[in-house]
Structures are given as structure tokens and as C-alpha cells.
C-alpha positions as CSV (number, residue, x, y, z in Angstrom):
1,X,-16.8,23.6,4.7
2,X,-16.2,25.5,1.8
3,X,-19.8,27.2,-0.1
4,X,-20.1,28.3,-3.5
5,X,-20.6,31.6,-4.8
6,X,-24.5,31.2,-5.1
7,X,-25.0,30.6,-1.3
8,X,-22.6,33.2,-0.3
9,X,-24.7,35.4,-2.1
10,X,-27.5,33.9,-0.6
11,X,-26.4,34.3,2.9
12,X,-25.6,38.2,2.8
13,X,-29.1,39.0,1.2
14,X,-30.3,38.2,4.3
15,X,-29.8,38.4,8.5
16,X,-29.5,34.9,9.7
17,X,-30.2,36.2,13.1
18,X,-33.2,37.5,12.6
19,X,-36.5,35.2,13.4
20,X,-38.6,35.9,10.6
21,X,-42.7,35.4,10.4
22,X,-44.1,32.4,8.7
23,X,-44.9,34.3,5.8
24,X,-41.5,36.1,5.4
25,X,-39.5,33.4,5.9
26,X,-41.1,31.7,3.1
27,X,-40.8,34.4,1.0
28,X,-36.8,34.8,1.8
29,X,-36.4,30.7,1.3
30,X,-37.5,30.6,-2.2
31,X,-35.5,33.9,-2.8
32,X,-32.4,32.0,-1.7
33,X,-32.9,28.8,-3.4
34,X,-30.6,29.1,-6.4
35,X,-29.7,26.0,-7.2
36,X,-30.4,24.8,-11.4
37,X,-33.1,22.3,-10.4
38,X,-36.4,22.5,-8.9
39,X,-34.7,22.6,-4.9
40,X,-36.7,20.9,-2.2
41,X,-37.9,23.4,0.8
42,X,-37.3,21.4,4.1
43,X,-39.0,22.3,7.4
44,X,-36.4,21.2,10.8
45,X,-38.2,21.8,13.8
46,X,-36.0,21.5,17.1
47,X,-38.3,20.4,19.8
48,X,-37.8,20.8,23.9
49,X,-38.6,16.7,24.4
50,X,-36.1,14.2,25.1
51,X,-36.6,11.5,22.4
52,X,-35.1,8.8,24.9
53,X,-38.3,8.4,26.7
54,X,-41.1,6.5,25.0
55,X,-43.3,9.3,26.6
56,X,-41.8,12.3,25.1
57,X,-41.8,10.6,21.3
58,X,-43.6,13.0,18.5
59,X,-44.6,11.4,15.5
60,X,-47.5,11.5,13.0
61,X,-48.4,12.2,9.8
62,X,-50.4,14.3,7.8
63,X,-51.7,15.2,4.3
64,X,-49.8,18.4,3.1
65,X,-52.3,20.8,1.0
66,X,-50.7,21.2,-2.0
67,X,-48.4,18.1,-1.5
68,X,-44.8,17.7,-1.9
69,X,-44.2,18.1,-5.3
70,X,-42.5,14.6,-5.7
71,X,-43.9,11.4,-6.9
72,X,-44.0,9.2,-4.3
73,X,-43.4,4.9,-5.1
74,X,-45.7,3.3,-3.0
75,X,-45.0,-0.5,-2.1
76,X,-48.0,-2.8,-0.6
77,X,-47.7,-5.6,0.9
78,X,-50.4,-7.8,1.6
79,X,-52.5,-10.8,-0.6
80,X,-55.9,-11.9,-1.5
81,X,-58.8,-9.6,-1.9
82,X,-56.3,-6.7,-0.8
83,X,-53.9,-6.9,-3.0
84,X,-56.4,-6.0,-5.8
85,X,-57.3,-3.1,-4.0
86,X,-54.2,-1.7,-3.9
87,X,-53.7,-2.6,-7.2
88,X,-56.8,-0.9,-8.6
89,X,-56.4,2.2,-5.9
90,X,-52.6,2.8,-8.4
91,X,-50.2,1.3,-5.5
92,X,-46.5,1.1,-7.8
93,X,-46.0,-2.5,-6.5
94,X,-48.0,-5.0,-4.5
95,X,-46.6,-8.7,-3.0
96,X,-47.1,-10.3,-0.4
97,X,-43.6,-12.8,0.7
98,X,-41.9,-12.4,-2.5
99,X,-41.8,-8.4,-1.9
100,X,-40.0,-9.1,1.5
101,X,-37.7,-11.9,0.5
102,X,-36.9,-9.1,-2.9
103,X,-35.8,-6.5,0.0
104,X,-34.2,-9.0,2.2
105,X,-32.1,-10.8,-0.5
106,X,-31.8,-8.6,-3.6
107,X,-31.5,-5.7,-1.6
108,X,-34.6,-3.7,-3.3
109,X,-35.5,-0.4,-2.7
110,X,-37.2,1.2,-5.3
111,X,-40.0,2.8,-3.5
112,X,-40.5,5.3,-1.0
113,X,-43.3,4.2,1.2
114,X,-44.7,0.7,2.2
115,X,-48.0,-0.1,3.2
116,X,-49.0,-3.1,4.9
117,X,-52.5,-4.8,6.0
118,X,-51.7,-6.0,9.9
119,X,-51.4,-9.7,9.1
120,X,-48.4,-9.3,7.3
121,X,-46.5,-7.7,9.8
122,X,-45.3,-10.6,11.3
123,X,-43.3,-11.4,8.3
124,X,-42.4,-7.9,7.4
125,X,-41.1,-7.5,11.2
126,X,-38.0,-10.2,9.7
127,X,-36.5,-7.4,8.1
128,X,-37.4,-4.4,10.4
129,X,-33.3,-3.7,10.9
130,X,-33.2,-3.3,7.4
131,X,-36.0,-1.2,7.1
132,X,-36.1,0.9,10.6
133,X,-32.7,2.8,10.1
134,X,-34.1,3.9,6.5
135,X,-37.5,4.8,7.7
136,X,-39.5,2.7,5.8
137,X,-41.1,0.5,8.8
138,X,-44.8,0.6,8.1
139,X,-46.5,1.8,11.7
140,X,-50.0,2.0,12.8
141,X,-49.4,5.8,14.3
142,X,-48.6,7.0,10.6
143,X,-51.0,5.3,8.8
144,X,-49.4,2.8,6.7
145,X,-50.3,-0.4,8.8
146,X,-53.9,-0.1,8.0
147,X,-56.6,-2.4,6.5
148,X,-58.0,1.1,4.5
149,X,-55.3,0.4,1.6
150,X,-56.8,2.4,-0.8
151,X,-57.6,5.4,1.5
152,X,-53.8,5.0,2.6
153,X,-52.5,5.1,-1.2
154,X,-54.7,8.0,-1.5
155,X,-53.2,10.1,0.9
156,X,-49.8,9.0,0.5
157,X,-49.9,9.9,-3.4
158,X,-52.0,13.1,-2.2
159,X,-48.8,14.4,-0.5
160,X,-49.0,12.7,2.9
161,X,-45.4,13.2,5.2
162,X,-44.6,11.5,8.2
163,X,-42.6,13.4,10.6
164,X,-40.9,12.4,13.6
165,X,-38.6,13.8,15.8
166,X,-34.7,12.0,15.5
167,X,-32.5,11.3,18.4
168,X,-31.3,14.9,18.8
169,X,-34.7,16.0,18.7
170,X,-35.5,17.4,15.4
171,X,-38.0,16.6,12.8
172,X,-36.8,17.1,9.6
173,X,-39.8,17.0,6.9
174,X,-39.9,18.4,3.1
175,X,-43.0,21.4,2.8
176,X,-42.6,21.4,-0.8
177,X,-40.4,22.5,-3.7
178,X,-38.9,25.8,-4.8
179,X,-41.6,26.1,-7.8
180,X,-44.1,26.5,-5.6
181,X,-45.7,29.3,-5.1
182,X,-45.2,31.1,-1.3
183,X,-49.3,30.9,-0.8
184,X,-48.6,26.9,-1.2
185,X,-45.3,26.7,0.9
186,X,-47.2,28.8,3.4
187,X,-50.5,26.8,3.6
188,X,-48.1,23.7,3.8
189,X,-46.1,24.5,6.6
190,X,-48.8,25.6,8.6
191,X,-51.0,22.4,8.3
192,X,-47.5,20.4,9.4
193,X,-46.8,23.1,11.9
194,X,-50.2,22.5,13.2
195,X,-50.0,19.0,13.4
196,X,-46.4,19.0,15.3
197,X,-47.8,21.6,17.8
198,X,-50.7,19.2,18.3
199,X,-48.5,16.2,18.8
200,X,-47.3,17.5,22.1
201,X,-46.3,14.9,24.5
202,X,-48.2,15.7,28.0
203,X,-44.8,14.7,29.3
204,X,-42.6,17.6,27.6
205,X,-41.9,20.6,30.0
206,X,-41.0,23.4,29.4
207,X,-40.4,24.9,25.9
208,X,-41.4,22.9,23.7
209,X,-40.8,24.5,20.3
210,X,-37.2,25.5,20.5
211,X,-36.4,26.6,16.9
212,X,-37.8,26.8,13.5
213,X,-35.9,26.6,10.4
214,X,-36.9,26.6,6.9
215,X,-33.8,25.6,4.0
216,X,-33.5,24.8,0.3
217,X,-31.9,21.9,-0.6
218,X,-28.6,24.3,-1.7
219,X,-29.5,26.9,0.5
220,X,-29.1,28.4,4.1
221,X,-31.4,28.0,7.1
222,X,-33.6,31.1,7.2
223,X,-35.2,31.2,11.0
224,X,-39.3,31.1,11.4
225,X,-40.3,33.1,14.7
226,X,-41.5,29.4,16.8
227,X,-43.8,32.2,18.8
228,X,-45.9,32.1,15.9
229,X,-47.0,28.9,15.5
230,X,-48.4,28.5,19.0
């Protein structure tokens, strides 16, 4: 693949061998993000578990300190007394059947998150292989099946992320944006760093954190030493 001249740059101001500490890798991601627009900071974390096995799956959730820096669309789908409450609690959209038959038939995905009450999920399970390769299946585990709809809005709009680990065993998960400050980006990745540790399966032998990479959306990986996050 043929880069530009900025991450060229980018990648000789820098060894890409080199594991760097939380705190300077941080410091060397925002350095190399020099994209025009405000670039997204992504955390990929490649984990020793075998995501084929239903006892070796990491995933969870978890309300970012300083958020993500991106306004988040959040979707509920429910009726009656809840529906207000998501309403009044600042959801972006609220239905009950017509949301799902919008998604099904129109194709509709303005949002980014759906949260459900558990009595619609029989319904919403219709259209789970239209929603499961996109990520957008509400689940008990990351908090957006839940009868707590405002509290869910809440944290969602707070800067809640879901992470979970994909088929080649790597969670991919924004920390933030570039106009962040590194005492932000820092605080961030360590409270989703925590929660991934945390979120070891009792099943995963040995290593479990295998390598720890921070990127800008136009930039190159810069290499977090996994050693400290244990």
C-alpha cells in the first residue's frame, strides 16, 4: 500500500519496535496524528484466548472518563411507560415495532447504539442478522438490554464503549480523539485497559495480553509495553 507523505514522516519520528509505556505511547500517538480533522485514537488489543470457544469470549463495556469525543445516536426500543423515559432521559429515537420494521424494510441506520427493555427482544431477535454483523445487537452483558433505560442512555451518551474481542482475537475500541489532551487519552485507556485485564476468561492460558497498540485514524501503530497494564 502506497502512504502519504505525512505518515511517512510519521513513521521515521519514531521506532516502531520499540514497546513504549502507557504514558509515552500516548504522547507519540497524538504527535503522529496529522491528519486535517480531529483523528480518532483507537486502542487494538491482541489477546492470548481463542474466540471459538464460548468460554474464552471477552466482552464488556465500560464508561470511558472523559468519553469518546463523539456524539453518540442512541435508538430505544421499547413502549408504554418506558418509552417516555427514554424520551425524557434525551434517547435520539424511541419505537417500539415501527423502529424494527424501519430497520428491516427501509434499511435505517441512523444511530449508533440501540437499547432495548427485555420484552422486546423477541421481536428485535427478527432482524439480529441484520444487526449482529454491524454490532448493533443489544446484549444483556453490555448493558443495553436493560429495564434501567435512563441510566443506560446516561452512560452511553457519557462515553460508554463496548469492547469485544473479534474472530482473530483483537478488540478494537476508540480511547478518544486527537484534541484531547494526553492526561485524558491516558486516564481513558487505562480505565478500558483495566476493564479488559479484568475480563479475563478463567479458561485463557497462558499469555493473555499479547500486544498493545495505540493508532490515529491516519496514523501508524505506536506499541504500549502489555507488561504494564498487568
Amino acid at each position: 500500500m502506497k502512504r502519504g507523505k505525512k505518515y511517512q514522516d510519521s513513521v521515521k519520528s519514531f521506532d516502531k519496535m520499540n514497546l513504549f509505556d502507557p504514558e509515552e505511547a500516548v504522547k507519540v500517538c497524538k504527535e503522529t496524528a496529522k491528519a486535517n480533522f480531529d483523528e480518532t485514537i483507537e486502542l487494538s488489543v491482541k489477546l492470548g484466548v481463542d474466540p471459538r470457544h464460548a468460554d474464552q469470549q471477552v466482552r464488556g463495556a465500560v464508561v470511558l472518563p472523559h468519553g469518546t469525543g463523539k456524539k453518540v445516536r442512541v435508538l430505544v426500543i421499547t413502549k408504554g411507560d418506558k418509552a417516555k423515559e427514554a424520551q425524557d432521559a434525551g434517547a435520539d429515537f424511541v419505537g417500539a415495532e415501527e423502529m424494527i420494521e424501519k430497520i428491516q424494510k427501509e434499511n435505517w441506520f441512523d444511530f449508533d447504539v440501540i437499547v432495548a427493555t427485555p420484552d422486546m427482544m423477541g421481536q428485535i431477535g427478527r432482524i439480529g442478522k441484520i444487526l449482529g454483523p454491524k454490532g448493533l445487537m443489544p446484549n444483556p452483558k453490555s448493558g443495553t438490554v436493560t429495564m434501567e433505560i435512563e441510566k443506560a442512555i446516561n452512560d452511553i451518551k457519557a462515553g460508554k464503549v463496548e469492547y469485544r474481542v473479534d474472530k482473530t482475537a483483537i478488540i478494537h475500541v476508540p480511547i478518544g480523539k486527537k484534541s484531547f489532551s494526553e492526561d485524558q487519552l491516558r486516564e481513558n485507556l487505562k480505565a478500558i485497559m483495566d476493564a479488559i485485564v479484568k475480563a479475563k476468561p478463567s479458561a485463557a492460558k497462558g499469555t493473555y495480553l499479547k500486544s498493545v497498540v495505540l493508532s490515529a485514524t491516519m496514523g501508524p501503530g505506536v506499541k504500549c509495553n502489555p507488561v504494564r497494564f498487568i
